[in-house]
N, C-alpha and C positions, 0 to 999 in steps of 0.2 A: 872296678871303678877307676880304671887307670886309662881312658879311654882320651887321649889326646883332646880328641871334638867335641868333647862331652858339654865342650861349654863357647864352642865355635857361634851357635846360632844365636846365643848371647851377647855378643860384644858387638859394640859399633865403634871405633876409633873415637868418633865429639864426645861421646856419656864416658867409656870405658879405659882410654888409654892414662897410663901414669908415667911420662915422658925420661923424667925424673932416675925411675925406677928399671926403665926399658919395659915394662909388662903392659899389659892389658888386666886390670881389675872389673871384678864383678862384686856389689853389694850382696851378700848373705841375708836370702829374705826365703819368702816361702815357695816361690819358684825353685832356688838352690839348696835351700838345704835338700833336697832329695838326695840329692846328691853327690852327697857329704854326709854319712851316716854315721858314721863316727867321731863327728864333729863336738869338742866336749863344751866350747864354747860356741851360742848358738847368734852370736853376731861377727862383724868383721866385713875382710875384702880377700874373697878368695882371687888368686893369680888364675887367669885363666887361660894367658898365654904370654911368650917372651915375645919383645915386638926387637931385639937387637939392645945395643948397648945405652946404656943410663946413664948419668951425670955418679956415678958411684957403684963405688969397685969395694971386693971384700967378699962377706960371704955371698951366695948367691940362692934367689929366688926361684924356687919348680915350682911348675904348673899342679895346680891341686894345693898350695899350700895359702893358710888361712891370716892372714895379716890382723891382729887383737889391737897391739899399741905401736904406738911409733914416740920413742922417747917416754916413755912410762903415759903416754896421749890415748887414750881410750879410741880405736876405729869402730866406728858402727858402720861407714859406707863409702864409696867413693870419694865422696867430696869431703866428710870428714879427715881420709887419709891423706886427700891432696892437701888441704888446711894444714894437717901437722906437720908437713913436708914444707910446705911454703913457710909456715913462720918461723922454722929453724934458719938462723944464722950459714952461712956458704960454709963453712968452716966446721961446722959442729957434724960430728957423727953421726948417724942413724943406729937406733939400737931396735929392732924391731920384736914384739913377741909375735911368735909364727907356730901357728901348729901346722905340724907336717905327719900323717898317718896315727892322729890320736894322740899322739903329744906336742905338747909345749917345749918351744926352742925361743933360744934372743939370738939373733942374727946382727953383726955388725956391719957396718958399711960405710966406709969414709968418701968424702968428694974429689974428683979429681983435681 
């Protein structure tokens, strides 16, 4: 399942890009979870590709990996994740939960 493109025909830059982030997100619905079978939590924004550099530096985001919260913020979808992003403060960290191959991680991320 490590397949680069797996999620190429999915994204369109207007629905999918997370500018913020540098990535390309896709909402976790019944299209994708195929695709993600090990997925323990069965909502979120999987990464589905890096689009170049983000407004925040620190740890960093791979493709296949599942975005939950953003600041203890519950992601159900795209636009949810952009909401959580936008209403933080310029100043304030990103602590993200991310599972990445069946488990759960927080990821930190400061702004430049």
């Amino acid at each position: 399942m490590d397949d680069p493109q797996r999620f190429a025909d999915m994204v369109t830059e207007q629905q999918n890009l997370i500018a913020k982030l540098g990535v390309m997100g896709l909402t976790v619905n019944a299209q994708v979870q195929p695709l993600l079978p090990e997925l323990r939590i069965a909502t979120g924004v999987v990464i589905a590709a890096r689009t170049g550099d983000g407004d925040y530096w620190g740890d960093d985001l791979q493709q296949g990996d599942v975005i939950h919260s953003v600041n203890g913020k519950t992601v159900t979808d795209v636009s949810s994740l952009l909401a959580a992003i936008d209403a933080l403060p310029a100043t304030t960290p990103l602590v993200l939960q991310v599972e990445r191959g069946g488990t759960l991680n927080y990821l930190v991320m400061e702004r430049d």
